[in-house]
C-alpha positions in Angstrom: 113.8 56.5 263.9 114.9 55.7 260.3 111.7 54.2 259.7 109.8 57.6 260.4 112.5 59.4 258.4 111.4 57.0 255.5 107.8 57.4 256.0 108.2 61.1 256.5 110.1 61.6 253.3 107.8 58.8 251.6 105.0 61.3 252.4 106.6 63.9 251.6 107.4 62.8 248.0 104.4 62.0 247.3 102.9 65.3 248.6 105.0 66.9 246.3 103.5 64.6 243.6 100.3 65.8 244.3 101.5 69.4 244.4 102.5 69.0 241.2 99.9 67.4 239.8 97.4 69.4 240.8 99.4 72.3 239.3 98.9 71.1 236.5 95.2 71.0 236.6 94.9 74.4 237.6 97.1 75.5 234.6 95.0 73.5 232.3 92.0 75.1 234.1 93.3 78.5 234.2 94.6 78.3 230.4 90.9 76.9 229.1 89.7 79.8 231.3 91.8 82.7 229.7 90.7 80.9 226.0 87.3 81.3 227.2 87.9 84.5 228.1 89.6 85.3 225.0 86.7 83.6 223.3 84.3 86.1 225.1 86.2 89.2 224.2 86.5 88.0 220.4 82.8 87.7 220.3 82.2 91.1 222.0 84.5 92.6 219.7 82.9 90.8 216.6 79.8 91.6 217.7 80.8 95.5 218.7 82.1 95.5 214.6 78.9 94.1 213.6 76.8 97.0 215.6 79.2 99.2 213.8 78.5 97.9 210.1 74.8 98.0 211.0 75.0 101.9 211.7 77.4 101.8 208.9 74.8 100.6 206.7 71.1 102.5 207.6 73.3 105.1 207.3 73.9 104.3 203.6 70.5 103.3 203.5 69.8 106.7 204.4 71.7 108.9 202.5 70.8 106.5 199.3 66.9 107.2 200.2 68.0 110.7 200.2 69.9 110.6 196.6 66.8 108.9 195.1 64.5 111.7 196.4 66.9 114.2 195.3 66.7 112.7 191.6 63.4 111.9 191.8 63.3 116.3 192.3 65.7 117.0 189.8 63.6 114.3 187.1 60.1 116.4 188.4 62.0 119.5 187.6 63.7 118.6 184.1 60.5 117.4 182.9 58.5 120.5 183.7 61.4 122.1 182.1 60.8 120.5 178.8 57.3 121.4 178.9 57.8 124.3 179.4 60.4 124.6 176.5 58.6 123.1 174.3 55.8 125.3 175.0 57.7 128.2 174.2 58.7 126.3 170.9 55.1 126.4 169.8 54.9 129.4 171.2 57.9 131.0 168.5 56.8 128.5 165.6 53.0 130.0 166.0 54.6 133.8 165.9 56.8 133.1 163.0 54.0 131.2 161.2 51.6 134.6 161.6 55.1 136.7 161.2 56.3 135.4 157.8 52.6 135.6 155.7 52.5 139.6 157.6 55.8 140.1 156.3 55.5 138.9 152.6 51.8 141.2 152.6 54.0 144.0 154.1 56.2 144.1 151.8 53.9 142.9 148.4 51.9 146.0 149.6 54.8 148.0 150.1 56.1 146.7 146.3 52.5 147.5 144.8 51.9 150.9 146.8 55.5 152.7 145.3 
């Protein structure tokens, strides 16, 4: 009877051994699981942010393709702006060449005629 006592608690004690063992290859299981799984959620996250600076960025791409047609307007439109100016430049300097030599007869006639 002592005998099976002995071999009953043997057994027992090295059950528990096992038990304990074994726990600890789930836990190193389990915790290489959750860094996998934190792993996984890192990536998804990085690659979520990277989906995000993509948008981010045709976006700027976008808005910079609109800014360069904008000045590319506003350059059309100052140019013909200048030609037109200087257009009516020649415009005044052709009057006021003809104006002066009709004012200096005007008044040389005027002069001689009194």
């Amino acid at each position: 009877m002592i005998e099976n006592i002995w071999t009953a608690f043997a057994i027992g004690h090295r059950v528990v051994k096992t038990l304990g063992a074994l726990k600890k290859d789930v836990e190193s299981l389990r915790s290489s699981n959750a860094q996998a799984r934190a792993h996984v959620a890192q990536m998804e996250a990085l690659d979520k942010r990277t989906g995000e600076l993509e948008l981010f960025a045709k976006e700027q791409d976008d808005r910079l393709g609109e800014i360069e047609n904008s000045l590319a307007d506003a350059l059309t439109a100052t140019e013909e702006l200048a030609r037109r100016a200087g257009t009516i430049f020649w415009m005044a300097a052709a009057g006021y060449a003809l104006g002066v030599p009709a004012l200096v007869l005007s008044v040389v006639s005027f002069v001689l005629r009194r």
